[in-house]
LUMTORVO-506955 format. One record per residue (C-alpha): z, y, x; residue number from 1. Coordinates in steps of 0.02 Angstrom, whole numbers. Each point is the difference from the previous one (the first is absolute). Example, Ala and Ser with C-alpha at 12.3 -4.5 7.8 and 13.67 -1.06 7.14 Angstrom:
<recs>
+--------+--------+--------+-----+
|     up |  north |   east |  nr |
+--------+--------+--------+-----+
|    390 |   -225 |    615 |   1 |
|    -33 |    172 |     69 |   2 |
+--------+--------+--------+-----+
</recs>
This chain:
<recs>
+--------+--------+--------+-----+
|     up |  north |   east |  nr |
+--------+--------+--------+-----+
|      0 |      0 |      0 |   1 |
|     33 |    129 |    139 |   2 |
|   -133 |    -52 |     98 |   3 |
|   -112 |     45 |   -178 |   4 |
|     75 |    175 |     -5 |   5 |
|    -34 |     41 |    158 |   6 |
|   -168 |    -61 |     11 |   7 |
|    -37 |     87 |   -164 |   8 |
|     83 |    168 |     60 |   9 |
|   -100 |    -31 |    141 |  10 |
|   -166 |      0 |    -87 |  11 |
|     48 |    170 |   -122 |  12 |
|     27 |     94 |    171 |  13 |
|   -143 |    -35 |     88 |  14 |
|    -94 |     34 |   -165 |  15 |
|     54 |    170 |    -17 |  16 |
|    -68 |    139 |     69 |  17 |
|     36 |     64 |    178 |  18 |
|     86 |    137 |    -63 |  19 |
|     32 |    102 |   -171 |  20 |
|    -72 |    165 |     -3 |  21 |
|     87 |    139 |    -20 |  22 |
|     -6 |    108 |   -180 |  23 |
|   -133 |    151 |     37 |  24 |
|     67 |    174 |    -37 |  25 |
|    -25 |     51 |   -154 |  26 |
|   -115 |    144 |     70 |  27 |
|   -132 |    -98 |     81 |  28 |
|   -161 |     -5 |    -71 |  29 |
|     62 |    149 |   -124 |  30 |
|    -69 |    177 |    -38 |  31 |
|    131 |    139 |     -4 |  32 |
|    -84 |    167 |    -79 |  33 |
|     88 |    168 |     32 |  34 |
|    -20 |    122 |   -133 |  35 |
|    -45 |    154 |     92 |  36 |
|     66 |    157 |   -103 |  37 |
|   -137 |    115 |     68 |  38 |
|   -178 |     35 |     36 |  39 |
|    -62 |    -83 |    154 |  40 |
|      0 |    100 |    179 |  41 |
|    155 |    109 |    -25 |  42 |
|    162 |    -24 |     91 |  43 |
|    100 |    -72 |   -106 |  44 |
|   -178 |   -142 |      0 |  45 |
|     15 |      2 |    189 |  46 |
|    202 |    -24 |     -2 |  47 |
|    -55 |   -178 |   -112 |  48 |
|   -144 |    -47 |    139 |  49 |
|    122 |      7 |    147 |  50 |
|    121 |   -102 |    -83 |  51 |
|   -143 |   -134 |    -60 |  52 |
|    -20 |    -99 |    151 |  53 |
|    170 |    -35 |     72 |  54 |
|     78 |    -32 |   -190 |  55 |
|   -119 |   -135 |     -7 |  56 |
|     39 |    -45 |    190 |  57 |
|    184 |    -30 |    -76 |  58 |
|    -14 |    -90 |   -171 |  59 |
|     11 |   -181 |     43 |  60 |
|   -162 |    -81 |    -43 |  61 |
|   -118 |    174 |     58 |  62 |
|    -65 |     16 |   -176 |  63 |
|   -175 |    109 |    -49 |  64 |
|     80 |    195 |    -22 |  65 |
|   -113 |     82 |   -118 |  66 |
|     -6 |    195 |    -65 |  67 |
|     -8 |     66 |   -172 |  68 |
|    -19 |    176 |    -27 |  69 |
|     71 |     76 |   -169 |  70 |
|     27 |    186 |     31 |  71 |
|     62 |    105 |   -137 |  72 |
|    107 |    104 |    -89 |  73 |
|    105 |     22 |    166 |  74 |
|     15 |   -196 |     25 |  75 |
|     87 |    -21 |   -179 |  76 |
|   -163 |   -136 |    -34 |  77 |
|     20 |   -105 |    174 |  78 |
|    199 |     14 |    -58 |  79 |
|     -9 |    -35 |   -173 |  80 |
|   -126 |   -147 |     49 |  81 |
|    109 |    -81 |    112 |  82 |
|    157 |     -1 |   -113 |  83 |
|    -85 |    -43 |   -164 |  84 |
|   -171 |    -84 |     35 |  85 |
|     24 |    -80 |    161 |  86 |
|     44 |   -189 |      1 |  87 |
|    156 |    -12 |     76 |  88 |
|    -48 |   -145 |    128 |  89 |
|     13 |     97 |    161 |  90 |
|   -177 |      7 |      9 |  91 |
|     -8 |    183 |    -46 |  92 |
|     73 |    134 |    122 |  93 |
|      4 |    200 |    -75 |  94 |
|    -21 |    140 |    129 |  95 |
|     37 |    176 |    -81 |  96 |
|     51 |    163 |     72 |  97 |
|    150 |    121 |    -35 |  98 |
|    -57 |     35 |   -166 |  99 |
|     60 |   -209 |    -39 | 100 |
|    190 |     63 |      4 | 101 |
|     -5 |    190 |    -53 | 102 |
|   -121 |    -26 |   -161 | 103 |
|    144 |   -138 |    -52 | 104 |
|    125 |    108 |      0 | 105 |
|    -60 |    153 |    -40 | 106 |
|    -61 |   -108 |   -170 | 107 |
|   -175 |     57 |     42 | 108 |
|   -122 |    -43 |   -170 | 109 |
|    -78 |   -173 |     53 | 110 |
|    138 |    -80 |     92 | 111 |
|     15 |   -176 |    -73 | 112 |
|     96 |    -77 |    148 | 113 |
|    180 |     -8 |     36 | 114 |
|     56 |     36 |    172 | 115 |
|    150 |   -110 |    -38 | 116 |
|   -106 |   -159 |     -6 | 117 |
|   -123 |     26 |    121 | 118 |
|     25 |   -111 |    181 | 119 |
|    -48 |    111 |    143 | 120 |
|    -59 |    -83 |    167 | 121 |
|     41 |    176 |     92 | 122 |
|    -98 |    129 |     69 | 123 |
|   -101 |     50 |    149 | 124 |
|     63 |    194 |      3 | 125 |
|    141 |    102 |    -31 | 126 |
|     15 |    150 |    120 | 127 |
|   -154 |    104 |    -68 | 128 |
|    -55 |    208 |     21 | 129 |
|   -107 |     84 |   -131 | 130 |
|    -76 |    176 |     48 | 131 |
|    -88 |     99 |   -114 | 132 |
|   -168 |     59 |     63 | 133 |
|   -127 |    140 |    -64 | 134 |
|   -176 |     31 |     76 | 135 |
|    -37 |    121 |    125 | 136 |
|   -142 |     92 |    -83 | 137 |
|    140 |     32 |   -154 | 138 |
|     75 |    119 |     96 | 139 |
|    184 |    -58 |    -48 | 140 |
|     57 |    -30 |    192 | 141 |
|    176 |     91 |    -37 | 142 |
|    125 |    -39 |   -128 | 143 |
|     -5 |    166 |    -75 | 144 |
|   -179 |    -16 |    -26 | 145 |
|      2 |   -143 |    -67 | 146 |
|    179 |     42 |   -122 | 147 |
|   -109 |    154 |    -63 | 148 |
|   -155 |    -91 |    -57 | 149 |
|    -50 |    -59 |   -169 | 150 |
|    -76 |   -149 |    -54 | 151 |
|      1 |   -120 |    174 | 152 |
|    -99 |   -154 |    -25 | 153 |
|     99 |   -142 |     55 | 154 |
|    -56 |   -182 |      8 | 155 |
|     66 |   -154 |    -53 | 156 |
|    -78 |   -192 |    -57 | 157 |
|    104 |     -2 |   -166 | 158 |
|    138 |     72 |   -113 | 159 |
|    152 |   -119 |     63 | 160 |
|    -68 |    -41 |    165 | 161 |
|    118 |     83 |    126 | 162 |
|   -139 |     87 |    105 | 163 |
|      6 |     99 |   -164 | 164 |
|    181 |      5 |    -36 | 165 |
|      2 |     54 |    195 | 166 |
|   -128 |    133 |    -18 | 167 |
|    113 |     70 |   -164 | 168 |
|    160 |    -22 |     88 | 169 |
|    -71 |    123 |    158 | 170 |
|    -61 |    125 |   -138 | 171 |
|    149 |     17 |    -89 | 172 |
|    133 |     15 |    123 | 173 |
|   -111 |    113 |     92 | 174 |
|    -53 |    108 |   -139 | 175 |
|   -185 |     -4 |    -17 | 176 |
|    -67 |     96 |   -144 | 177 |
|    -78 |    -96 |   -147 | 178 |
|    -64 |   -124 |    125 | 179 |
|   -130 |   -135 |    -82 | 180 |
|    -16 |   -195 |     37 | 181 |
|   -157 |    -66 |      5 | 182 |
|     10 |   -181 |     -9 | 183 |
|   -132 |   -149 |     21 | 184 |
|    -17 |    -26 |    189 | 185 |
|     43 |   -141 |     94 | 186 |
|     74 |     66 |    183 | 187 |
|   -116 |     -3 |    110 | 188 |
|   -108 |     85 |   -153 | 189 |
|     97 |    129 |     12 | 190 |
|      9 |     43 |    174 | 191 |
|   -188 |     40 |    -35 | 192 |
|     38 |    100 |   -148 | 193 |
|     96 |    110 |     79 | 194 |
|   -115 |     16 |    144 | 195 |
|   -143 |     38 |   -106 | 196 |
|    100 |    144 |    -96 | 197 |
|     32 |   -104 |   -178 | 198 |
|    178 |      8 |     43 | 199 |
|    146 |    134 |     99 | 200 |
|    128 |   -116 |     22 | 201 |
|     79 |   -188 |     -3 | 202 |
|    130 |    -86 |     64 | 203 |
|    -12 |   -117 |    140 | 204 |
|     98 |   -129 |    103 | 205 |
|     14 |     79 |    148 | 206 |
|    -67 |   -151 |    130 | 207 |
|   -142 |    -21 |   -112 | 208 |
|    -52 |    185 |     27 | 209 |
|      8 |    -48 |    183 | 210 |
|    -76 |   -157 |    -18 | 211 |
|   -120 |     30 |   -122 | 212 |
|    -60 |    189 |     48 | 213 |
|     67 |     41 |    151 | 214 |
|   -171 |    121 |      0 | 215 |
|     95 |    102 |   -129 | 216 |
|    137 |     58 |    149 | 217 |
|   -134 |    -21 |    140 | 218 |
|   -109 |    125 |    -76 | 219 |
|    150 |    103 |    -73 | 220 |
|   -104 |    -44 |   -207 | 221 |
|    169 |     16 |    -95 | 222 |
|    184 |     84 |     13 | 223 |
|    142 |   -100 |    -42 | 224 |
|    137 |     85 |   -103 | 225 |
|    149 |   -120 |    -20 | 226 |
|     65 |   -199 |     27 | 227 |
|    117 |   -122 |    -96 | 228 |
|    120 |   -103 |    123 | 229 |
|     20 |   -170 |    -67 | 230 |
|    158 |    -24 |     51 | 231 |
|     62 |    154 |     -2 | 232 |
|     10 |     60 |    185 | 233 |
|   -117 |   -133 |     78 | 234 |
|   -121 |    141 |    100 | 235 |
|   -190 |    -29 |     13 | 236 |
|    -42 |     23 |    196 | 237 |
|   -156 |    108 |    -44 | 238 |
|     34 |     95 |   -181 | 239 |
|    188 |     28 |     64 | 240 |
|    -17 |    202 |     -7 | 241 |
|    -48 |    -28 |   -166 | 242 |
|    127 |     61 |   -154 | 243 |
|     67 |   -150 |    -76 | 244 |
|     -3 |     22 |   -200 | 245 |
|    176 |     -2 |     -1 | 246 |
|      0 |    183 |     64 | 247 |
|    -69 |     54 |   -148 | 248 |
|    120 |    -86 |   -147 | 249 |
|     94 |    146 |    -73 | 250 |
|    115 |    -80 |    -86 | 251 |
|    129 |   -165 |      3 | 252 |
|   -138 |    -70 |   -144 | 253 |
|   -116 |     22 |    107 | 254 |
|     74 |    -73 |    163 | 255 |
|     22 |   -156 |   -119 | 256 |
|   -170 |    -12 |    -45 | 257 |
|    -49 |    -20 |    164 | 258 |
|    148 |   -126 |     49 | 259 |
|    -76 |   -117 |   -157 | 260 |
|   -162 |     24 |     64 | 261 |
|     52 |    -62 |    187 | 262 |
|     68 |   -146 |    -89 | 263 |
|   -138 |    -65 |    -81 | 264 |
|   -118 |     46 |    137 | 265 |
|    120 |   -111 |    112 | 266 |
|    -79 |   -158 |    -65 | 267 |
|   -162 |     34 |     40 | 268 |
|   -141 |   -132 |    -46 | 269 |
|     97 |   -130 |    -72 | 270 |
|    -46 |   -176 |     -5 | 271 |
|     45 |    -90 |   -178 | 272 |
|    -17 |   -148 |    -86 | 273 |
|      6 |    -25 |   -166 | 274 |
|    156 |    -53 |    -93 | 275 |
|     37 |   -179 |    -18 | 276 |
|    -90 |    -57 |    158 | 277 |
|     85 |   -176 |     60 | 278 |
|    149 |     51 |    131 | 279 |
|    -78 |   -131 |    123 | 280 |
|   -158 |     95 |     13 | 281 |
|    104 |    177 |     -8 | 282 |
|     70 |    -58 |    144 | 283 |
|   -150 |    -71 |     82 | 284 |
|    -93 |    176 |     -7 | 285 |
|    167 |    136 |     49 | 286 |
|      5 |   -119 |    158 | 287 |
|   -181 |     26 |     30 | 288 |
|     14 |    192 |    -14 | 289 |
|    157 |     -3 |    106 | 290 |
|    -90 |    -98 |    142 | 291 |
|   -150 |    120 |    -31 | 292 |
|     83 |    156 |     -8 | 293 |
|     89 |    -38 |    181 | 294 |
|   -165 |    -87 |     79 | 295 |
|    -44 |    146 |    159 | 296 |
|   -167 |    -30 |    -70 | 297 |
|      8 |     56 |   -156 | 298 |
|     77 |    173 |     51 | 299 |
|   -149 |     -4 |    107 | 300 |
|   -130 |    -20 |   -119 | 301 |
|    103 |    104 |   -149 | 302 |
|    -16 |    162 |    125 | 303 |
|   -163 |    -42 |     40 | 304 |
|    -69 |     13 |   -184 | 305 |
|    136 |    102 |    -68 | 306 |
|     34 |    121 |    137 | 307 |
|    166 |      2 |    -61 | 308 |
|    155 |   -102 |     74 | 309 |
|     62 |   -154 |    -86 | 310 |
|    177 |     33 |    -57 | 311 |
|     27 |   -160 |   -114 | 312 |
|    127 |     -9 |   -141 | 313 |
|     36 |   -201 |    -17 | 314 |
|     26 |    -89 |   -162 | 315 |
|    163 |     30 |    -16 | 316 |
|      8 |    180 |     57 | 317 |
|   -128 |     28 |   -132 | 318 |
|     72 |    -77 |   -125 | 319 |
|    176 |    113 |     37 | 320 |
|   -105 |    145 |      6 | 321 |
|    -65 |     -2 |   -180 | 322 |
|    182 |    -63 |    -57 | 323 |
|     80 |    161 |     91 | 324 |
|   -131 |    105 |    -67 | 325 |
|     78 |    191 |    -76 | 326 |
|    -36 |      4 |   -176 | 327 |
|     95 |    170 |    -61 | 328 |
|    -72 |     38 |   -155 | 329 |
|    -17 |    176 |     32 | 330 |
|   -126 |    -44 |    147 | 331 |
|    -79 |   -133 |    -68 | 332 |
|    -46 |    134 |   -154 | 333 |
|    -54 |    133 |    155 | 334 |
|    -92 |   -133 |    109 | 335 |
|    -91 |    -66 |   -176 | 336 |
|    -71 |    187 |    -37 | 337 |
|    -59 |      8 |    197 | 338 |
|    -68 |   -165 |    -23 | 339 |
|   -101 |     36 |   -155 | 340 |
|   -189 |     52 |    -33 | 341 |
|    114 |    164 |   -100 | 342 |
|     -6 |    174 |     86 | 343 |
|    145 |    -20 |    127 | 344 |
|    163 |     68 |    -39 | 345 |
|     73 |    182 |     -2 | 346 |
|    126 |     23 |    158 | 347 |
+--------+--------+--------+-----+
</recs>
């Protein structure tokens, strides 16, 4: 009898196979589309292309990383997408600027998401400098000038987008008179615009200026007026003489309005997913950006197509940021008027 079971156990091992292969992560094979909350060839679209590579370098499995563009309404579609449309396998990935967190909770028209139940994955910037720009040929290259004329044209894609909220913010703390937004443009679009005299003014991050059009300070083709230090006393090494818009808050209101702002700004692009997506496959993707976000080669290639610095906000940093967020009533009513396609506020 033992001589039986050991022949027979005998026979079942050298029937079976050599070895038994390991399960395949769940990623290989896959597609993973990120919904791209803007019009291609911007920065915020070149801030997604530098992370591309090395987040699929990091999933396990290195699956397919596709792009979907859905621009509008100030990235309220990509968002609203992503939290209501979007199957929540972790096969989707949303990318949307500043305007994600500040249209939420300024209770911006559109908004069907809840900040609450979104997963973020982090973000690839944090530390950020607008400067508000006007062309040369305007003739608006002092503050005065510019204070004591009527009607500036100032640029912006969309209502809710926060090139545009950015543009209104600069005009109304600095007190431009009856200024008018033209909206429509994606960035780069713009940049033309206001080269070719359609537009004064927009507002500008201030690497991309330097990245983008460093022509524009080579051949001295527009003044710059002002910047917005995001966070608040973190100096840009070339727009440094520059007022910050702090200087010209009047009021405790206004000082607050501008600390909400910073806040929301903080987060950047932020990564989301949409709720519900399986915890195993949460976790999967926040290691990925973590591993990408600290790869030597990514901040490489980020100021290479960005011009900017990579100052990354991980998962959970995010996710603290938009759970610390100020949400004083009294701002939130003041940042909602700024923020609106209404004739901006009385001081």
């Amino acid at each position: 009898m033992l001589r039986k079971i050991f022949l027979t156990a005998l026979l079942l091992f050298l029937l079976l196979p050599a070895s038994v292969p390991a399960q395949e992560p769940f990623y290989k094979g896959k597609t993973i589309t990120i919904v791209n909350g803007r019009s291609p060839g911007g920065t915020g679209d070149m801030r997604v292309r530098a992370v591309v590579t090395f987040l699929r370098k990091y999933i396990p499995g290195e699956p397919t990383i596709v792009l979907e563009y859905m621009s509008g309404a100030g990235g309220r579609m990509a968002a609203n997408h992503i939290a209501r449309s979007a199957k929540p396998d972790g096969l989707t990935i949303g990318n949307v600027g500043g305007g994600l967190i500040g249209n939420a909770v300024l209770g911006q028209t559109g908004v069907q998401y809840d900040l609450n139940k979104l997963i973020y994955l982090g973000a690839p910037n944090s530390v950020t400098h607008y400067v508000f720009v006007t062309r040369k040929e305007a003739g608006l290259d002092t503050l005065q000038k510019l204070m004591s004329k009527a009607g500036v044209r100032i640029g912006a894609q969309a209502v809710g987008h926060d090139v545009y909220f950015n543009g209104r913010l600069f005009a109304y703390l600095i007190g431009l008179k009856e200024p008018k937004f033209v909206t429509g443009y994606g960035g780069p679009e713009m940049d033309v615009a206001l080269m070719n005299g359609e537009l004064d003014a927009r507002a500008n991050l201030a690497d991309t200026v330097l990245q983008r059009a460093p022509e524009w300070i080579e051949k001295k083709l527009v003044d710059f007026h002002a910047i917005v230090e995001i966070p608040k006393g973190e100096k840009h090494p070339y727009f440094k003489q520059l007022p910050e818009l702090e200087s010209f808050a009047k009021t405790d209101k206004e000082k607050k309005l501008l600390a909400m702002f910073r806040a929301i700004r903080l987060a950047g692009s932020p990564y989301i997913l949409p709720p519900a997506t399986p915890k195993e496959r949460v976790k999967i993707l926040q290691e990925a950006m973590r591993k990408t976000f600290k790869d030597p080669e990514f901040i490489k290639e980020y100021k290479k197509l960005t011009g900017d610095e990579a100052t990354p906000l991980m998962p959970e940093a995010l996710e603290a940021a938009v759970r610390e967020l100020p949400r004083e009533r009294q701002i939130v009513e003041l940042f909602t008027k700024i923020a609106s396609g209404d004739p901006l506020p009385p001081r």
